[in-house]
N, C-alpha and C positions, 0 to 999 in steps of 0.2 A: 973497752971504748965502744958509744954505738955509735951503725956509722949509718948511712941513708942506704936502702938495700938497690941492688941493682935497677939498674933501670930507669931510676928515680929522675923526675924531670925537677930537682929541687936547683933552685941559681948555684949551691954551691955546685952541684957536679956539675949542671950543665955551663956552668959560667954565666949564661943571660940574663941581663938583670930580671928583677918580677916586674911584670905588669903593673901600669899608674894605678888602673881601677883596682888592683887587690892592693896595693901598698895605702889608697886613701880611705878603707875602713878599718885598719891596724890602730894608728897613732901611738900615742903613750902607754893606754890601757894595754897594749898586749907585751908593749917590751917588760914592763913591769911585772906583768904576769909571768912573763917568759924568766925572769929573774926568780919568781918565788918556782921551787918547784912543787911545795905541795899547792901551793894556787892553780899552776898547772895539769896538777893529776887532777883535783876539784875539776878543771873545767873539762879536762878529757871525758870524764862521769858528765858533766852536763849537753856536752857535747855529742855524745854515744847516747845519750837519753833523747836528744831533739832529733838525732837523725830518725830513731825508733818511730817520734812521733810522725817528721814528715811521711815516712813508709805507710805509716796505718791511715793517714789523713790522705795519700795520693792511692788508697787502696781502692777505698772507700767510695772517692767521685770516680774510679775506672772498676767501679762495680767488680772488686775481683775481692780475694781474701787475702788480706793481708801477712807478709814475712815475719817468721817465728822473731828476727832478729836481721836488725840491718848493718854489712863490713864494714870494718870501720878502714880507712883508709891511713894508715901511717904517713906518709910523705907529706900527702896532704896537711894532715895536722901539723907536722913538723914545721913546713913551710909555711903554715898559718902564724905560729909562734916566732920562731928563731927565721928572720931575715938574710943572716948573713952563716957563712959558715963559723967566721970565727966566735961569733955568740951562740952557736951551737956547742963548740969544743969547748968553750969560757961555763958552760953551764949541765954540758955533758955529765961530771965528776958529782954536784949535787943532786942532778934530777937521778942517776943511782941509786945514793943511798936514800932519796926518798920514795924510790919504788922497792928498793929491797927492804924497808922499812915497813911499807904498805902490804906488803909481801908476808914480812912476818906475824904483823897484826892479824891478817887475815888467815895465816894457817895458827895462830893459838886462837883464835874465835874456831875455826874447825874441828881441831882437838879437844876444844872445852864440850862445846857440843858432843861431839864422841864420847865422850867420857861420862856427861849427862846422861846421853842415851844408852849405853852401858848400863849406868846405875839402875834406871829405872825402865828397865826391860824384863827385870825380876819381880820387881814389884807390879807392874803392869800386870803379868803371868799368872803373881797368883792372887791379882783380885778378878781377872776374869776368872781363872776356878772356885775362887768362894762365891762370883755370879750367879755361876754354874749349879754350883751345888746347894742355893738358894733356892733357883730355880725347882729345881728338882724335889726340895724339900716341903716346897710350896703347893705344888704337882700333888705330892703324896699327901698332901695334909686336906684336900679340895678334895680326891676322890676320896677320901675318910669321910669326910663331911657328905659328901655324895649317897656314900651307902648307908651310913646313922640316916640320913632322911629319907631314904627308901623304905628303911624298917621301921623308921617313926610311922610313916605313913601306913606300912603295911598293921601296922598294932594300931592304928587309928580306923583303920577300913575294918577292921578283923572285932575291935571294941564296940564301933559303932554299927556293925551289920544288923545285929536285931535290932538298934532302934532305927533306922530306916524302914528295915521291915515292918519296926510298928506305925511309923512313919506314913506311909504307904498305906497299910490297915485302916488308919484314923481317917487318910483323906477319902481313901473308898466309903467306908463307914459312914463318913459326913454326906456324903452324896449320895450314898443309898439313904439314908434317914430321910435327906431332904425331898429324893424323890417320893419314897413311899408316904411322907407328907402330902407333896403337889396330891400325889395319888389317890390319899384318902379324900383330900381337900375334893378334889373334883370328882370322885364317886359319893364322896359329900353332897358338892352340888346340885351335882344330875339329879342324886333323891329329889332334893329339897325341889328341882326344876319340876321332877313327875309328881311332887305333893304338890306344886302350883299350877300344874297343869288340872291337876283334880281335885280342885279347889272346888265348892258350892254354892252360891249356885253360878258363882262364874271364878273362871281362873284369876289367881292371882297376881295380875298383870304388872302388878308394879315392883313383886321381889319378884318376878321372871324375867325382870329387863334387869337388875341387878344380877343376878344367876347366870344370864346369854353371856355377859361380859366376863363376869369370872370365868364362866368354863372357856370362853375364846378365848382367854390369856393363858388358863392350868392346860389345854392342849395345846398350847405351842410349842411347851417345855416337851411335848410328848410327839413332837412331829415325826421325830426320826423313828421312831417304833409304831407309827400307826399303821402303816404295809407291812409289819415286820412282825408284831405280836398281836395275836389274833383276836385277846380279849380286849387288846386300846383299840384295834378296827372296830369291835360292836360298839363299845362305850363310844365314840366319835361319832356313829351311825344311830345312837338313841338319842345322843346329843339332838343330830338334825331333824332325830321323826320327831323331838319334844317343839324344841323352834316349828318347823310344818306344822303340827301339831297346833300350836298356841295361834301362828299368823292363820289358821286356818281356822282356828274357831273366832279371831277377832274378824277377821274380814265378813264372816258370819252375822257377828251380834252388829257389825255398821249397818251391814243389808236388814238386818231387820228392823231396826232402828229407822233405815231411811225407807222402803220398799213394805214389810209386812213380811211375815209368813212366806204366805203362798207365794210371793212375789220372789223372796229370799229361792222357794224350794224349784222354784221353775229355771232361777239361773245357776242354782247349782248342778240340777238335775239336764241342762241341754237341753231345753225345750226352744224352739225356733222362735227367735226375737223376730222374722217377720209375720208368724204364722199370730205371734201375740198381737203384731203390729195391728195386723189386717180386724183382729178380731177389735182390738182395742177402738179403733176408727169406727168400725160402725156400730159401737155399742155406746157410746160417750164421746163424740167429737169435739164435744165443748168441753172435754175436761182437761186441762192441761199439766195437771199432776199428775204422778203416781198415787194411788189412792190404798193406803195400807189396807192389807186382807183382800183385797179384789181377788177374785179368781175368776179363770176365764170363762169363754163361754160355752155354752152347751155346744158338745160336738156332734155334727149330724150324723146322726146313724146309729145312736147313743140310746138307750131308754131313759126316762125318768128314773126308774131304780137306782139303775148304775150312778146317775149324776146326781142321785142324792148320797147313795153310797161313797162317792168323791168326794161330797162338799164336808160328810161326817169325817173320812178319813184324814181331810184339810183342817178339819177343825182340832180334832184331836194331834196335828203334829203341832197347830199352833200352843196348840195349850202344853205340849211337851218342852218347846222354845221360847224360854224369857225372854224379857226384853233388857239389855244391860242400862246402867243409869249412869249419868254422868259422868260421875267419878272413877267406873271400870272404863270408861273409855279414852278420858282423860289418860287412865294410866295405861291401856294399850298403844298410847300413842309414845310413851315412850318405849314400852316394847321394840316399837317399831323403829327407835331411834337406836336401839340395840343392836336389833340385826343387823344396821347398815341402811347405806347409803341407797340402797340399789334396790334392799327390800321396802324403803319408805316410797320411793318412789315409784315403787310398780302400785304400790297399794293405792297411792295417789291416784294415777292414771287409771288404775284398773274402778275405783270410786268416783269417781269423774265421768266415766266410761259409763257406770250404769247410772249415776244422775241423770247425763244425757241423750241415754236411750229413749225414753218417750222425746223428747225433742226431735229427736232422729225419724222417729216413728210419726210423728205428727206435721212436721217441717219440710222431709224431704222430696224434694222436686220427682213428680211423676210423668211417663214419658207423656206425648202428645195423645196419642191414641191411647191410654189409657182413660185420659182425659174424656176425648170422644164417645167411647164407650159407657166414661161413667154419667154425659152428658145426657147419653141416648137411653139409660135406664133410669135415669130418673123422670122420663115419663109413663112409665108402667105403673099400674096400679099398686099400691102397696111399698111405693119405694118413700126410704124417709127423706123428707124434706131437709136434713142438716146436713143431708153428703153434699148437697151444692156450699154448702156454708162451710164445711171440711176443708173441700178441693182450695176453696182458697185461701188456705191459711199459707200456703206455700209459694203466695205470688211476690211478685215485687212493690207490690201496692198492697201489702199488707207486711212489711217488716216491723210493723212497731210490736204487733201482735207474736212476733216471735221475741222481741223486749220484752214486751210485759210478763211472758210465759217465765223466762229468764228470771223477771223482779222477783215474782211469785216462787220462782225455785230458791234463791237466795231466803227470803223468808221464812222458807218450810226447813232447808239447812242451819239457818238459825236459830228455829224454835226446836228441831230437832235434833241438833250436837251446840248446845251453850256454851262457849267457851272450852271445849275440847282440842280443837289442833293449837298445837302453837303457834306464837305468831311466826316464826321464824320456817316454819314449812311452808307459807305463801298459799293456802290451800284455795283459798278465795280467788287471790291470782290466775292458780291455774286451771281451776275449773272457768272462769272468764275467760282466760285465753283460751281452752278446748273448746268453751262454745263458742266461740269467733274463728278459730280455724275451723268446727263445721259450719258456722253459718261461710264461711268463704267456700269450703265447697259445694254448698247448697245453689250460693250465688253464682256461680262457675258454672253451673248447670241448667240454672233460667238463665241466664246472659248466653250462652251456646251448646250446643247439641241437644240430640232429642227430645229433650226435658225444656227446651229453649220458651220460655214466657211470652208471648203474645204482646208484651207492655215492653219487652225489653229493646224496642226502639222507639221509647216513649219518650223523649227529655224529661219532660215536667216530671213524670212517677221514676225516672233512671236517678232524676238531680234529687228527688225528694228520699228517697231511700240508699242515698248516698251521702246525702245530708244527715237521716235518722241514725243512721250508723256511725258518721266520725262522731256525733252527739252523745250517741251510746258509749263509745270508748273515752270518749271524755268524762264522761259522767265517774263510769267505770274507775277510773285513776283517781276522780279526785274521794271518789267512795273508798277505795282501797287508803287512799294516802290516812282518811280522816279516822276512819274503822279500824281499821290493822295496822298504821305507819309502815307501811309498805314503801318501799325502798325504790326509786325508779334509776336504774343508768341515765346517765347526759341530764338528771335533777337531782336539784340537792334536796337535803332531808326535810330541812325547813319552807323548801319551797312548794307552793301548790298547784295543780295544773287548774289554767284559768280559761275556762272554757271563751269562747266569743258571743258575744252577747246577741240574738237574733236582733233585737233594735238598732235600726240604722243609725250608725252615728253613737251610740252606745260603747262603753270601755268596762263598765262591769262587769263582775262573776258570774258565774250562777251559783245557785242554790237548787238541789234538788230534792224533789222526797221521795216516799217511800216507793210511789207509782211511777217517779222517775219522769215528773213534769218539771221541767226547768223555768226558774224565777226570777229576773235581776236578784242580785245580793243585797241592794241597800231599798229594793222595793219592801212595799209591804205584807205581799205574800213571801219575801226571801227571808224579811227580818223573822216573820213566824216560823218559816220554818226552821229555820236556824235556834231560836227558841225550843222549839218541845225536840229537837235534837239533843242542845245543851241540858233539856230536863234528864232526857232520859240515858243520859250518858251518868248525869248525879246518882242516878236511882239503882244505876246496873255497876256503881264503881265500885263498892266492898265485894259485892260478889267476883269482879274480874280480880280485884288483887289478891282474893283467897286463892284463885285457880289459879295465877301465879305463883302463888306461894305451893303450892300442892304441885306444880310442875318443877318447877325448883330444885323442890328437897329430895337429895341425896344425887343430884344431877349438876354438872358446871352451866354458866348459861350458854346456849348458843348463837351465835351470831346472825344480824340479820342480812341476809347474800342480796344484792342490789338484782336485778330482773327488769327485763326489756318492757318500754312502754306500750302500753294497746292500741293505741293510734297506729291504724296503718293494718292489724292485724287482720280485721275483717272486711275493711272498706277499700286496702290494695285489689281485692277482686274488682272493683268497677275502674283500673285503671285504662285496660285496653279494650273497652267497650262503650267511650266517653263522647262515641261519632254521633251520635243524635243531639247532644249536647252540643259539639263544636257546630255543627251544622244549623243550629238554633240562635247560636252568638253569629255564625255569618251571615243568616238572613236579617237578625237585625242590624247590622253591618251595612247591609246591602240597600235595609229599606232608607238609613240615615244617607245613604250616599245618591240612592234615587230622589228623594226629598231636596240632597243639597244640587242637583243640576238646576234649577231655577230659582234657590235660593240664592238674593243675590246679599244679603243683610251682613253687616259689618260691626265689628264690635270693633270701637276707637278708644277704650279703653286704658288698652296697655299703650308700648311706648310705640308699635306701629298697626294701623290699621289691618285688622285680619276680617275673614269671611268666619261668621258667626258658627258654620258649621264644621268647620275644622276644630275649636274648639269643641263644640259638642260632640266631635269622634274620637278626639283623646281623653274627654271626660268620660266616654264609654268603654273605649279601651283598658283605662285602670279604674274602672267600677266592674270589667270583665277579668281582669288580674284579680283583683280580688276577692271577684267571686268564685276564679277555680282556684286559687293556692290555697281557700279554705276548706278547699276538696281534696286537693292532689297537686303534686307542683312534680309530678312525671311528663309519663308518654302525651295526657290527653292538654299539659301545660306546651309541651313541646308543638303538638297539633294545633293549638290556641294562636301560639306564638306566628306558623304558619298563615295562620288564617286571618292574623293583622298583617303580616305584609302582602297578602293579596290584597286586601282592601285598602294599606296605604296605596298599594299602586293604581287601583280603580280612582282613588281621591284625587290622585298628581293627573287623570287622565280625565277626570271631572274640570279640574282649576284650570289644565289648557283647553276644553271643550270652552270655556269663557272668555276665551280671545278671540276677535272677530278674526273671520276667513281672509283667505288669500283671496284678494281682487285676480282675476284669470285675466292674462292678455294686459298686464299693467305696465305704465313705462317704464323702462332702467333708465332714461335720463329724464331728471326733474329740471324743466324751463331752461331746457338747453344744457347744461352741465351734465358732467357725467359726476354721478354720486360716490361712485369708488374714489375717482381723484380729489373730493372734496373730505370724504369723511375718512377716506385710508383705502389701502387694499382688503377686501373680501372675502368670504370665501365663495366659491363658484356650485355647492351645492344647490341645488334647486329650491331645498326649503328657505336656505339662506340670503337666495337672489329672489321671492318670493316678493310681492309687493302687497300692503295691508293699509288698507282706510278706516282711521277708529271716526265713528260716528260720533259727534258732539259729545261732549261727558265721558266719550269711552274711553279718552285716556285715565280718566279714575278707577274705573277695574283693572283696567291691564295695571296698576300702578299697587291695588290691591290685592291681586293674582300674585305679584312680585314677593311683597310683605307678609302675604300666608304661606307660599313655598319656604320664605325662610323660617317663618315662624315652625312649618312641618319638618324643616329640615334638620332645625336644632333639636325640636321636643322626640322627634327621630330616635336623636343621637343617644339623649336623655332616656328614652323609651328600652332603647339594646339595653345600658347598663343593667337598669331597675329588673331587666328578665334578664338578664345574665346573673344579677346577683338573686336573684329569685330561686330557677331554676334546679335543679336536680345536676350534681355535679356530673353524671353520664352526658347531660347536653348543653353542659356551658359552653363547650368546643366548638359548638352549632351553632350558634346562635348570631349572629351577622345582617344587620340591617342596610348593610353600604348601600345595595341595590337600590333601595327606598330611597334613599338620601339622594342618588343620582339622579335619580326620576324628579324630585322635585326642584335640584340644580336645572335639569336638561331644562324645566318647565321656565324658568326666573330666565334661561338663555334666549329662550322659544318669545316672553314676554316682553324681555328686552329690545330684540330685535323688530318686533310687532309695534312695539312702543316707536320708536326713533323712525320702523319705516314708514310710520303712520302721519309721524309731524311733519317730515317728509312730502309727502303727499300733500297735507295743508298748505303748503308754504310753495308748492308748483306753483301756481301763477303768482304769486308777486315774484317770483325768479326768473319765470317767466317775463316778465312786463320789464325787471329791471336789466335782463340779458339784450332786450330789443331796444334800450335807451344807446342813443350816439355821444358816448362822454365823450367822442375828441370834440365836440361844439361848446364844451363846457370851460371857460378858462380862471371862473372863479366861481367860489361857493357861498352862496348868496342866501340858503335855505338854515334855519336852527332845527334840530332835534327836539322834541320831548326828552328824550333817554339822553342827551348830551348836555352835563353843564359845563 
């Protein structure tokens, strides 16, 4: 029998009845329960299942770890179930055998299990050792396969060794063949460069610019041995005496070509270009070429013999030195294109260089006291009359004469190299720009220091050879554009530089010819010239597109490189020497504003009456803008600028010189009133407490003093932008006319108050007379107004 174990607080032992609140969640459902007893065991498993849960769910919120397994309480249960004792004993005998029932189900599920596990504990056993020995067998069968591909391998390295080695052979082979190709190729060359070097009767300039190329590409393949093997160091080194070589005899046949012989054998030979200079000047002052074959002059101290023995030995090296013809020079030019970039252009310069040596020698400024000297011997007997006529080709009132020298060289380069440079070398270009960077330092040296020009605080000849020169680089560009399609930066290709026409008022071109007299374009001297231009451009065009085509072949084209405009190149010298000039626009400045103090005329034109002269100082002022930005829009535009606001400020000091004076010792109360309390408060300055009597009519000036300060005030304002936008971006920052603007306000204040203190004045006595009337005797108004209806 079971019975409640000690202790037990169940009603049967204790006798107390149970508790309302546990007896009112029982009811029916549990007595019934308590009658089945497997229903019972059922709920004990569900029962021991919820307490587990509660456990792990109250672990959980007190953050601990929860119990393997929560007691179960017997009694409790008991007393949950069975209420009374005698429905314990009534049910005791089933719930028994339904635990010893549960009891035995649950040890033959134990046993079966056992028994299973028994079975297949053998089988188990021995499929891990057939695993095993899978494993194992697997093992040995990899490293089998392992060492068959070690000896495959090794019978494939061992089969294939010689042919690697031949391998190997072939690729050396191929590269030795190919060098010793390059090799022969460029010991090839070189011959063929030294048979074009010694070519008859001139080298053969056009397979030696072909030749330079090849061999500069066959020695690159040979760099790394040219320090290293001693016969590619000479071959490299014949390479460069052939090149020297070739640029040395072409630079030859140009001087001969342009200079003569003798002329060629004196700059190769270091004979002193001033010693030529000197001689050249007094023996031919008038001639402003090079004159082929000239040789120099007799040296003193010399005999006759000797300097005929010279001239024979001069003659025979001419007759040893041809002249090249076109076509060899034509093709040394692209020789030149061969060597590079660096050898075209020294050649450039260096040709350029002796064009402009007589310029140099004929042109350059000499110091002061040379001058003297040559002044004081050319009163001695026996002195030639054309040294005075020499000395001044180098003044500043003779620039044109270094123009036309220039024309005349252009001429003699184009009867002498026809169609030879390309166009794309700009050769024209840069021989212009060289001779405008030496005329700028020629200028540099009559404008200041010892070589200083006697004229160079001349205006009229500073403006007229500042003039002749921006004329000249104009000319210059549009001859290059028309001639050579010369390329200019900040223009386009199609577009032309349009010179400004000297006719006032004028918007056409020019036209210029060969002597470089400028034409209008739609004149009838422009149309002509423009005519035998377009003749002889017909006449000279199969011959230009052969020489194209002959520079051309076996060459890609080359492009034409854009280059800086010539404006500005030689005429920048006259920027910071332009004081004779400003000082000439201020006196006429000066003389318009003397004129205008008794000037009292009015132009009633516009919309307010102004003083006639005011107008004619801003008509001067931008007919003066525009006479220098067609000069220079720098230093001497910025000094301009200057030299208009002094003279607006003399003008503002002119217009209030037009208002009559201060009456001295004048009333402050007009006919008994005090003016301040009639018209406002004041200011207590003197000028402003000031009292002024316009004489009959003169309130019409003060009225037109007013209308022209503003009429200055606004064209002022007008005035800054126009030289703001004008100007040279270094002095836009500068440029502020407010000052001016003030002075004409101060003046319209000044006028104002002159005006009002004037009518003022007029009207004293009837303010008078009416301040003395007794209105208390008056008790009605008995008078009519004019002014009242």
């Amino acid at each position: 029998t079971m019975a409640p174990p000690a202790g037990a607080s169940s009603p049967s032992a204790s006798g107390a009845p149970p508790h309302a609140s546990q007896m009112r969640p029982l009811g029916s459902a549990v007595s019934s329960m308590s009658s089945d007893p497997v229903s019972l065991l059922d709920s004990l498993d569900s029962f021991t299942a919820s307490r587990a849960t509660q456990a792990q769910a109250a672990a959980k919120v007190a953050n601990a770890v929860p119990s393997s397994s929560a007691p179960l309480d017997p009694v409790e249960f008991l007393n949950r179930h069975y209420t009374t004792e005698s429905m314990l004993l009534s049910q005791l005998p089933p719930l028994r055998n339904a635990v010893s029932e549960r009891m035995n189900r649950l040890d033959e599920k134990i046993s079966t299990a056992l028994q299973r596990q028994s079975e297949t504990a053998e089988a188990t056993r021995r499929h891990v050792q057939d695993a095993k020995a899978s494993v194992e067998s697997l093992e040995r069968r990899i490293r089998l396969v392992q060492e068959k591909a070690s000896q495959s391998e090794r019978a494939v390295l061992e089969i294939t060794k010689d042919m690697k080695r031949l391998d190997f052979a072939k690729q050396h082979l191929q590269k030795t063949i190919t060098t010793l190709k390059r090799l022969h190729m460029l010991v090839h060359a070189v011959e063929q460069l030294r048979l074009a070097c010694l070519s008859k009767p001139f080298p053969d300039y056009k397979s030696a610019s072909h030749l330079v190329d090849a061999t500069r590409l066959l020695l690159k393949h040979f760099d790394a041995y040219t320090f290293k093997v001693e016969p590619m160091r000479l071959l490299g080194k014949k390479v460069t005496d052939l090149q020297s070589e070739l640029r040395k005899g072409l630079v030859r046949g140009f001087r001969v070509v342009a200079f003569g012989v003798s002329k060629t054998l004196q700059l190769e030979g270091g004979v002193s270009g001033t010693a030529i200079a000197e001689e050249t000047k007094r023996t031919s002052p008038t001639s402003l070429l090079p004159v082929p074959g000239s040789s120099l002059l007799p040296t003193p101290g010399v005999s006759a013999d000797s300097e005929e023995t010279q001239e024979d030995a001069e003659e025979e090296e001419e007759e040893s030195i041809p002249i090249m013809p076109r076509d060899v020079l034509a093709d040394g030019c692209l020789l030149l294109d061969a060597l590079g970039s660096d050898s075209r252009f020294s050649f450039v310069k260096n040709l350029c260089a002796d064009l402009l040596e007589p310029y140099t020698q004929l042109f350059a400024p000499t110091p002061n006291e040379a001058k003297t000297q040559a002044r004081a011997n050319s009163f001695k007997i026996g002195a030639s009359p054309s040294s005075t006529e020499d000395k001044d080709l180098n003044c500043l009132d003779q620039v044109e004469r270094r123009f036309a020298w220039y024309r005349r060289l252009l001429r003699d380069v184009d009867d002498k190299f026809p169609q030879v440079f390309p166009s794309y070398w700009n050769f024209h270009y840069s021989l212009t720009h060289y001779f405008l960077e030496e005329t700028k330092v020629h200028y540099f040296a009559l404008l200041e220091g010892p070589c200083r020009d006697a004229d160079s605080a001349n205006a009229t000849i500073l403006l007229k050879a500042l003039q002749k020169t921006i004329l000249f680089e104009k000319e210059m560009m549009v001859w290059l554009q028309r001639e050579y399609d010369t390329v200019f930066n900040e223009i386009s290709s199609g577009e032309k530089v349009a010179a400004p026409s000297p006719v006032k008022g004028g918007d056409d071109g020019l036209e210029f010819d060969d002597m470089g007299n400028a034409a209008p374009t739609y004149s009838p001297e422009g149309i002509k010239i423009r005519y035998e231009r377009q003749k002889k451009e017909q006449e000279r065009g199969g011959g230009e597109q052969a020489a194209l085509a002959a520079l051309d072949e076996g060459r890609a084209p080359a492009e034409q490189v854009p280059v800086d405009p010539l404006v500005g190149v030689g005429s920048s010298a006259f920027d910071d020497y332009l004081a004779p000039y400003i000082e000439l626009e201020e006196q006429s400045m000066d003389e318009q504003l003397v004129a205008s103090l008794d000037d009292r005329a009015v132009d009633a034109r516009g919309e307010l009456p102004v003083f006639t002269s005011s107008t004619n100082l801003f008509v001067y002022i931008k007919g003066s803008i525009t006479r220098c930005t067609a000069l220079t829009k720098g230093r001497a535009f910025f000094l301009l600028y200057q030299a208009f606001q002094e003279a607006l400020q003399k003008y503002a000091t002119v217009l209030s010189g037009k208002l009559p004076p201060a009456v001295t010792g004048g009333p402050s109360v007009v006919g008994g009133l005090n003016i301040a309390g009639v018209y406002g408060k004041q200011d207590s300055t003197p000028a402003s407490n000031a009292t002024y009597r316009i004489p009959p009519g003169g309130e019409t000036t003060v009225s037109n003093v007013i209308s022209t300060c503003e009429y200055c005030a606004d064209t002022v304002e007008a005035l800054e932008d126009l030289i703001r936008d004008t100007i040279d971006e270094d002095y836009q920052a500068r440029i502020d006319m407010t000052d001016q603007q003030e002075a004409f306000h101060d003046v319209i204040a000044k006028s104002i108050r002159v005006l009002v203190s004037g009518l003022q004045y007029r009207i004293d006595g009837a303010i008078k007379e009416m301040s003395n009337i007794n209105w208390s005797s008056f008790d009605m108004v008995g008078e009519e107004s004019t002014y009242v209806r």
